[in-house]
C-alpha positions in Angstrom: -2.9 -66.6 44.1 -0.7 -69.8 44.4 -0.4 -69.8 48.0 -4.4 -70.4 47.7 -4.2 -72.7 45.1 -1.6 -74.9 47.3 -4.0 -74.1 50.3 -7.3 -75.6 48.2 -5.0 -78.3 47.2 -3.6 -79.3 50.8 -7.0 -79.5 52.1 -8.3 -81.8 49.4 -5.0 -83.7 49.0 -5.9 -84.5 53.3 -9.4 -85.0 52.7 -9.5 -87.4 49.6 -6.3 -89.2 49.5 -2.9 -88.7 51.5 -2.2 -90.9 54.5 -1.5 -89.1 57.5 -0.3 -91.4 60.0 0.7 -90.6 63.8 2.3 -93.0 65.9 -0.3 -94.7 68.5 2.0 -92.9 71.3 2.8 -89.8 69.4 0.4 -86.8 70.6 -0.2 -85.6 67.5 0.2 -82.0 65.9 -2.6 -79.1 65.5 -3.5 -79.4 62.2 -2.6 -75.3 61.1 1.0 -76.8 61.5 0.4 -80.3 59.6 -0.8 -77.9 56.6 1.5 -75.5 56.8 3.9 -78.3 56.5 2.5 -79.5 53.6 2.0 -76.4 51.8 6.1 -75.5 52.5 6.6 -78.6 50.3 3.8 -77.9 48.1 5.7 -74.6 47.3 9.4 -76.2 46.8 8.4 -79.5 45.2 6.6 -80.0 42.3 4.4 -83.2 42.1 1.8 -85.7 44.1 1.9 -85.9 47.8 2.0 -89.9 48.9 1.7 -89.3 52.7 2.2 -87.3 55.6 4.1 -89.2 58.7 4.5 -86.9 61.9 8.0 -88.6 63.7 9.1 -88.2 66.9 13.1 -88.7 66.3 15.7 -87.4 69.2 12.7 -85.7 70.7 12.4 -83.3 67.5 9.3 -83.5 66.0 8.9 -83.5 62.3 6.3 -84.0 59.6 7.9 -86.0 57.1 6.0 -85.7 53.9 6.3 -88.1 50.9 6.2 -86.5 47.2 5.9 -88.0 43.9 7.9 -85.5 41.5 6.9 -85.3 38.2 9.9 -87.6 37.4 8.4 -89.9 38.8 10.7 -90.3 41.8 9.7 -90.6 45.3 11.4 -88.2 48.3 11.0 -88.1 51.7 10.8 -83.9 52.8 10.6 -83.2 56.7 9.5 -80.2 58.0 10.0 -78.8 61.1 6.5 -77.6 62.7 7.4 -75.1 64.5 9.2 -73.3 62.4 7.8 -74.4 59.1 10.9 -74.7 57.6 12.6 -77.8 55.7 15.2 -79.6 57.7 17.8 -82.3 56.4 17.3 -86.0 58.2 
């Protein structure tokens, strides 16, 4: 039941007010792996998502998605697409 809850929430969260923003030379990602990105971080970290940035660093690409924790405090959590699983930057 929470994964639909987070799933609900990751398409209104895109729809209504995160930023997703893609580079002008990036390509992009499919969006089943943008959201699947979000919803990892959905699951791990509690709070408000800011924005979603897909980056193009060492020719990795990673979704790097910005959460507001309930603290307060901003942090930057990338996930790898393809795998869907966090990576440290």
């Amino acid at each position: 039941m929470k994964y639909q809850i987070v799933s609900c929430c990751t398409a209104l969260v895109l729809a209504c007010g995160a930023q997703l923003s893609v580079a002008d030379d990036d390509k992009g990602l499919p969006a089943d792996q943008v959201v699947s990105a979000i919803q990892v971080v959905a699951s791990v970290h509690e709070g408000q998502i800011k924005d979603v940035e897909i980056e193009e660093k060492d020719k990795q690409t990673l979704v790097e998605v910005t959460v507001i924790g309930n603290d307060g405090k901003e942090k930057e959590v990338y996930v790898d697409p393809q795998s869907s699983k966090i990576v440290s930057r």
